[in-house]
C-alpha positions, -999 to 999 in steps of 0.1 A, spaced: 102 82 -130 73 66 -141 86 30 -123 81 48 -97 48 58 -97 42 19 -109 57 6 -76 40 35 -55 8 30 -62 12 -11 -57 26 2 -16 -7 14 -9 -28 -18 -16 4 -37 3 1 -15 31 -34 -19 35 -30 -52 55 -43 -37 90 -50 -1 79 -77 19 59 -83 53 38 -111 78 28 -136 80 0 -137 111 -20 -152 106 -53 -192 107 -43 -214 82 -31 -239 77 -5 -243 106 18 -223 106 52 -236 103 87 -213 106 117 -196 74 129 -208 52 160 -175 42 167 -144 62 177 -113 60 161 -93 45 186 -122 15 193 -125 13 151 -86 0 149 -84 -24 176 -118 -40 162 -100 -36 125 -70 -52 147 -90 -80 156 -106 -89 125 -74 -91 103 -49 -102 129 -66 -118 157 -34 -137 175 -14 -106 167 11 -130 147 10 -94 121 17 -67 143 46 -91 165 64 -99 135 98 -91 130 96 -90 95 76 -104 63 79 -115 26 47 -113 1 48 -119 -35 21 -110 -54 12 -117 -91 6 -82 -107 -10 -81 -143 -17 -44 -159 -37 -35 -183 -39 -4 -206 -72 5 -230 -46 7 -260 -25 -23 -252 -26 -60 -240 -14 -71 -205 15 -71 -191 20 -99 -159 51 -90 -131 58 -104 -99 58 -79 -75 79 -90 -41 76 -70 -9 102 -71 23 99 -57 52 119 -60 85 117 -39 116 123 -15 125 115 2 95 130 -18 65 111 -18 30 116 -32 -3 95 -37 -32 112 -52 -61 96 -60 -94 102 -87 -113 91 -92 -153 101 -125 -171 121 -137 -138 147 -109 -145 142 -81 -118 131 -49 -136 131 -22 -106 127 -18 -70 121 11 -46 145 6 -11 139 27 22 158 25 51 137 51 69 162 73 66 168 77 28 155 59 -5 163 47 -36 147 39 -68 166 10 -86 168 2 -126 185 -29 -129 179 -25 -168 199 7 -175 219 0 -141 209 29 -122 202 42 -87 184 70 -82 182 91 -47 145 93 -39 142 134 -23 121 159 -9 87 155 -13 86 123 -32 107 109 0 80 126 21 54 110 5 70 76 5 80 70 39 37 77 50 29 46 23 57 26 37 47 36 76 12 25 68 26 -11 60 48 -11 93 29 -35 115 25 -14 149 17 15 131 -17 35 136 -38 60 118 -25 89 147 13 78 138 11 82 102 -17 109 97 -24 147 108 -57 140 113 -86 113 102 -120 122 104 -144 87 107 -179 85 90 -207 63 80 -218 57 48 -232 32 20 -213 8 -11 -240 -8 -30 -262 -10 -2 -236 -23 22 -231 -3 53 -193 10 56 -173 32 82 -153 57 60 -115 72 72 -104 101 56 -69 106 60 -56 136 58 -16 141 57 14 160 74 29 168 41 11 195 29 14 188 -12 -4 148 -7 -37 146 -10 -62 132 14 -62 86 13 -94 80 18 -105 44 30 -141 23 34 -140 -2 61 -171 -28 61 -191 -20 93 -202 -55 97 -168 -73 94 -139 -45 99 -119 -57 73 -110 -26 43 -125 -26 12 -114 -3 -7 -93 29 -10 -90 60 -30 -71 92 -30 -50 110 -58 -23 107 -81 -12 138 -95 8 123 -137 25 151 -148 11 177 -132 -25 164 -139 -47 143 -112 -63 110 -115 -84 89 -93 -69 64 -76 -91 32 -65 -81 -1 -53 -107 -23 -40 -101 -59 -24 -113 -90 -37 -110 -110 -15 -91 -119 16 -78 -152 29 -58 -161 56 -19 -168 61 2 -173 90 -28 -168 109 -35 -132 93 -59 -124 70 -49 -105 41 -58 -90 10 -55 -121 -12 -69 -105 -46 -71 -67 -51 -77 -43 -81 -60 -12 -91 -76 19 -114 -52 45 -123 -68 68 -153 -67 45 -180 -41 14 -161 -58 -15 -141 -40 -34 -121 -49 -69 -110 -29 -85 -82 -32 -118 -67 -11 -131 -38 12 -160 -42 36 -161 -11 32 -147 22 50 -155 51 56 -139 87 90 -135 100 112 -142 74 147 -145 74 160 -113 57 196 -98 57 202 -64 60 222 -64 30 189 -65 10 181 -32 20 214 -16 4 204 0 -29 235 -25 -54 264 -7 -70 266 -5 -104 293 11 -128 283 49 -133 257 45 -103 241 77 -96 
């Protein structure tokens, strides 16, 4: 399954467009937040989608430009294409040398993980399910931190000497481990996230940090952002995005192929 963990890990930086995570791995102590929860995402609200064009949308497209590199290869360069369409319709499809490679489908009520190489669909279950459907819930626009999470638990601390509110995030399914988020505390926009990935049995830190943002369709979004995954860096750079695309519902069918699972 290991395009699946590729296209998993590229849902959380996706879904980050008007939500945030916990940091786990160290840093500057911690100091109890000024700011309540509740107040923290309708300023976070503000500062990323401030005519609510985002969170009224009936559905988007984004494409990003993915490039990954291992320490003992060269880089590899995909476009990655997102879909979403309410109420809670996802696809991520990758694409490598403008021949589509994969894709992961939800429907909010089941999943799929798609090889169009060995022309193959594979039932996404149990726990793996679980865990998907909180990344893709994350990216629904009207979602919020009390929808998705158990429980987040806001603090204050320091990045490089940059004051940051900190969510950590901590899940209803018992076997994911706590996303943990840094929000800047000057401009409310998310910087970076963290959390685990658990390869084979063995965990890994999990950091993606945005670049930069600019703004489209009057929202601003995570324009460049950068993936580490034990030894993997990802680099992605957004090439389309556009609000309230017209997207049929057929898309969200996983394809039948001869010998499908």
């Amino acid at each position: 399954m290991k395009s699946l963990k590729t296209v998993l890990c590229l849902a959380i930086p996706l879904g980050c467009i008007l939500t945030a995570g916990c940091g786990i791995f160290g840093g500057e102590p911690e100091k109890p937040a000024d700011i309540s929860l509740n107040v923290l995402e309708k300023r976070m609200h503000k500062a990323m989608d401030p005519t609510g064009a985002y969170r009224n949308a009936q559905s988007y497209v984004q494409k990003q430009m993915l490039e990954i590199k291992r320490d003992w290869s060269g880089k590899k360069s995909f476009i990655v294409e997102v879909k979403f369409k309410r109420p809670d319709l996802f696809k991520t499809t990758t694409i490598e040398d403008n021949r589509k490679k994969d894709a992961v489908i939800f429907n909010g009520k089941k999943a799929w993980l798609v090889d169009y190489r060995n022309k193959q669909v594979i039932p996404i279950k149990g726990t793996k399910f679980e865990k998907l459907k909180v990344l893709f819930s994350i990216g629904r626009p009207d979602s919020t931190y009390e929808d998705v999470f158990k429980k987040v638990v806001v603090t204050e601390t320091t990045i490089d000497n940059k004051p940051y509110y900190k969510l950590l995030c901590i899940s209803k399914i018992k076997e994911q481990d706590p996303i943990s988020i840094y929000v800047g505390k000057n401009n409310f926009l998310t910087k970076r996230l963290e959390t685990i990935e658990r390869i084979n049995g063995r965990p890994e830190k999990y950091i993606s940090t945005i670049d930069k943002y600019t703004m489209h369709d009057g929202v601003m979004i995570p324009a460049e952002t950068t993936v580490q995954l034990d030894n993997v860096k990802q680099k992605s750079i957004v090439i389309l995005y556009k609000l309230n695309a017209k997207i049929k519902d057929s898309e969200f069918k996983p394809p039948t192929f001869i010998n499908a699972n």
